[in-house]
C-alpha positions in Angstrom: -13.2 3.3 -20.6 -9.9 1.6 -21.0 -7.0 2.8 -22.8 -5.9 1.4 -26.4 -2.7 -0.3 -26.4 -0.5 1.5 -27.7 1.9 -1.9 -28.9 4.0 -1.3 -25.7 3.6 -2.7 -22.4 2.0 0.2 -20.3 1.3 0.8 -16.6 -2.5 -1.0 -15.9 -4.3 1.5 -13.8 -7.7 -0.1 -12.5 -9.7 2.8 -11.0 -12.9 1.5 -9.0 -15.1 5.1 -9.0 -18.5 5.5 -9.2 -18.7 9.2 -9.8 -18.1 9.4 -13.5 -17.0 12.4 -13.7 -14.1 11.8 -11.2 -13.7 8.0 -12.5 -13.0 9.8 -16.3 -10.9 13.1 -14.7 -8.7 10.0 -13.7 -8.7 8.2 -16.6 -7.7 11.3 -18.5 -4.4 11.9 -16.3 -3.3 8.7 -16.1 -3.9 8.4 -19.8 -1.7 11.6 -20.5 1.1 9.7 -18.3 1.1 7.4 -20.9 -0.7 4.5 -18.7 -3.7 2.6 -19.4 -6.8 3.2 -17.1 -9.6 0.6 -17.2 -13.0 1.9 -15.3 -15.4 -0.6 -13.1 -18.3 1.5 -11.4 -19.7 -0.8 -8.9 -18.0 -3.1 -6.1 -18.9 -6.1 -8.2 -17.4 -4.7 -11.3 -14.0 -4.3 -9.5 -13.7 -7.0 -8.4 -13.9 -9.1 -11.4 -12.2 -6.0 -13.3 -9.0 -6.7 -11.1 -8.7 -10.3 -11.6 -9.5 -10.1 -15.3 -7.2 -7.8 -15.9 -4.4 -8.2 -13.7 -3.8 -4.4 -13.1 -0.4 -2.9 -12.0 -2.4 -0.3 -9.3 -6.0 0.1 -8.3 -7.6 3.3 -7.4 -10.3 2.4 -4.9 -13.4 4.4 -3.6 -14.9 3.5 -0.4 -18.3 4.4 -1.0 -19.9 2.2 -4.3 -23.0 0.8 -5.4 -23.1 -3.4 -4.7 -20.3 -3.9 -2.1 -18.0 -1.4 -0.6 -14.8 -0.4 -1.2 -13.5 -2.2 1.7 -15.0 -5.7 1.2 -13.5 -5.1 -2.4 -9.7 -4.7 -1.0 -10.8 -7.8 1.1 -12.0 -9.8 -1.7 -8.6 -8.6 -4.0 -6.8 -9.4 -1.1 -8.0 -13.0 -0.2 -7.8 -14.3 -3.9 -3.9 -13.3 -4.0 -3.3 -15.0 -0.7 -5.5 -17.8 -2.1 -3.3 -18.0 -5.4 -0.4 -17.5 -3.6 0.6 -13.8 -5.2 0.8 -10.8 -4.1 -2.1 -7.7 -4.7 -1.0 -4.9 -6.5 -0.5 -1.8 -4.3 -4.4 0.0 -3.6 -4.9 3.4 -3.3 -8.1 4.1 -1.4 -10.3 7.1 -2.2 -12.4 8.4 1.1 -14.8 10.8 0.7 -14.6 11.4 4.7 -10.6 12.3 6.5 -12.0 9.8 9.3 -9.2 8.0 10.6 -11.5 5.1 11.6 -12.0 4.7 8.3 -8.3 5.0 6.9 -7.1 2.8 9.8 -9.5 0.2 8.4 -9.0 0.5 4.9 -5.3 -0.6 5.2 -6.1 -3.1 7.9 -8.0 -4.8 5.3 -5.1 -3.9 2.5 -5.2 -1.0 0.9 -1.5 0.7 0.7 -2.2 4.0 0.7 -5.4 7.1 0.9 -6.1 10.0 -0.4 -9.5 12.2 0.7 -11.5 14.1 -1.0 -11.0 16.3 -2.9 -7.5 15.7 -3.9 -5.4 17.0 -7.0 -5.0 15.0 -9.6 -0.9 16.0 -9.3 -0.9 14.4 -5.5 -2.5 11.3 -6.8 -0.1 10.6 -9.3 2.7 11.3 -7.3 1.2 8.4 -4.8 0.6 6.3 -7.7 4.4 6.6 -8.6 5.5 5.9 -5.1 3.2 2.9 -5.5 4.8 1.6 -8.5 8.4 2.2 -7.7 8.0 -0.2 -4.6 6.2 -3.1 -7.1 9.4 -2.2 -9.3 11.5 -2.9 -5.9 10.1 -5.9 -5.1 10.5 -7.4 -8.4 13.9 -6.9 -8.8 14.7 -9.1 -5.5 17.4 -12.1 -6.2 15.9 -14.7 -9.0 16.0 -18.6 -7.0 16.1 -17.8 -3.5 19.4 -16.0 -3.6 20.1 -13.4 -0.7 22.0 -10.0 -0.8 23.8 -9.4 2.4 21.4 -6.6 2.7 18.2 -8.7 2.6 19.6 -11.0 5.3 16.5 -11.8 7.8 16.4 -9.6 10.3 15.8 -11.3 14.4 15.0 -8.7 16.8 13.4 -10.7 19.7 10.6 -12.8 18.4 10.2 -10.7 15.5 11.9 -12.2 12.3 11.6 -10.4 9.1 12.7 -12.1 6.3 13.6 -9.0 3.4 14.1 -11.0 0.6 10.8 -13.3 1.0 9.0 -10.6 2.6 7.5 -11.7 5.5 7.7 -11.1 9.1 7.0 -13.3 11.6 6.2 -12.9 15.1 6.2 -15.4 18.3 6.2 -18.0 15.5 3.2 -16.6 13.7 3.4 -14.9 10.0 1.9 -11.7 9.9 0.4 -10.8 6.4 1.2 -7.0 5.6 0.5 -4.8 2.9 3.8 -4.0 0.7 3.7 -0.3 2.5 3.1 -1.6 6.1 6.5 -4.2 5.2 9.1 -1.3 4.4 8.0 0.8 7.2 8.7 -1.9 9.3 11.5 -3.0 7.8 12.8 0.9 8.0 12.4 1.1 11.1 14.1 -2.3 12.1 17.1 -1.0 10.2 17.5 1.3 13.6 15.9 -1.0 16.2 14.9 1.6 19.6 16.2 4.7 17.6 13.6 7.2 17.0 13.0 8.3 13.4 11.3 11.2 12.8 7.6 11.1 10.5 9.7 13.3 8.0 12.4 10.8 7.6 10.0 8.0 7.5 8.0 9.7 4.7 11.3 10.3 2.8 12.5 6.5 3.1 9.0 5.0 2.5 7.3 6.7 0.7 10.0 9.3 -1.2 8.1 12.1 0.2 10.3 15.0 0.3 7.7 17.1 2.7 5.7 16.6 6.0 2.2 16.8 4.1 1.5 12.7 5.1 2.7 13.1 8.7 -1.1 11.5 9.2 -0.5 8.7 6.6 2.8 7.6 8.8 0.8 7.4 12.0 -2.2 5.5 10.5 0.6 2.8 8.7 1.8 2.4 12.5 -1.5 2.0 13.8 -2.2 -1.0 11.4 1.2 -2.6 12.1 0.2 -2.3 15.8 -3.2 -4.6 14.9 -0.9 -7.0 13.1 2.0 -7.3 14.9 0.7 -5.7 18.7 0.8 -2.7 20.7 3.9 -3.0 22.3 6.4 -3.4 19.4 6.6 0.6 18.4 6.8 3.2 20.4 5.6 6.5 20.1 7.7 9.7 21.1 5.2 12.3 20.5 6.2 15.1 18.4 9.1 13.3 17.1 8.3 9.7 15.4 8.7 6.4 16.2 11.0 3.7 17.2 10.9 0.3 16.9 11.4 -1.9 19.9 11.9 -5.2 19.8 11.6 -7.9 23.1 14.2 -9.4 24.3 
């Protein structure tokens, strides 16, 4: 099912659901937002689906007929890098609220989860958050040119570069997802000062409650693959902090 264009340029949604039923109470919602959802119902199918179409989002399930929904972020993933271009932002559907599983799912990409069941309100307010960052990062400085703010940031041997986007550490680039890049550029705003999970949530994601406490801590545990265990520091019951060598 894929939205008729309506002769203006309209957010793509890709959703990657096997269940019809939920793939089409999607569509529907998305479609009432005034965005255009395309359907693929195998791992295959989404793949091809998302670099045929070029899609603004992608909805994700883990569990699908052909390949998973984890070798498809991979696969998404590893074309951009191989082209040179970013993904768009993946939201990953779990049937499961294993954090093995979430933990993995943005190690290999994704941006963000939701488990089921979810309401269709929740996941278009994470959509949204989604898009505004893509509407962030395209609004950077056209040639190469720097605000003061986006400066690179040298904390140690950790270097991250805000207006390229990347971060590199003991001279080796660290490839994060566009979510797992602002909270780690949040939190090097404040190097060894401890924010809060609520603050974080409000900053990086625009969360204005403590319903995603859990998706802070996972984002933090796949920064800690990527960049090591040492770098942020956990204050339990509080947040975290991020602390650079020297």
């Amino acid at each position: 099912m894929t939205a008729a264009a309506a002769g203006t340029l309209a957010t793509v949604v890709l959703v990657v659901e096997d269940e019809p039923e939920i793939a089409n109470q999607i569509a529907r919602r998305l479609e009432a937002e005034g965005w255009r959802p395309h359907i693929a119902g195998t791992g295959p199918d989404g793949v091809r689906a998302a670099e045929e179409l070029g899609p603004d989002l992608i909805v994700l399930d883990v569990m699908l007929p052909g390949i998973d929904g984890l070798e498809v972020c991979r696969r998404i993933q590893a074309s951009h890098a191989g082209a040179g271009t970013t993904a768009p932002p993946i939201l990953m559907l779990t049937a499961r609220d294993d954090e093995t599983d979430m933990i993995i799912g943005l190690g290999v990409g994704a941006d963000d989860y939701l488990t089921k069941p979810f309401s269709m309100r929740e996941l278009l307010a994470r959509l949204k958050v989604l898009l505004r960052r893509v509407d962030r990062a395209r609004q950077a400085p056209p040639n190469g040119e720097h605000r003061v703010a986006d400066a690179p940031l040298a904390l140690g041997d950790l270097v991250i570069d805000r207006a390229a986007r990347r971060v590199i550490r003991n001279g080796n680039e660290a490839h994060l997802t566009p979510t797992e890049f602002d909270l780690l550029a949040c939190l090097a705003q404040s190097p060894r000062t401890v924010l809060s999970r609520e603050r974080l949530l409000a900053e990086v994601w625009d969360w204005v409650d403590a319903s995603g406490t859990r998706t802070v801590d996972s984002h933090v545990k796949a920064l800690r693959r990527k960049l090591g265990s040492d770098l942020i520091r956990t204050v339990h019951g509080v947040g975290y902090a991020l602390e650079p060598t020297t």
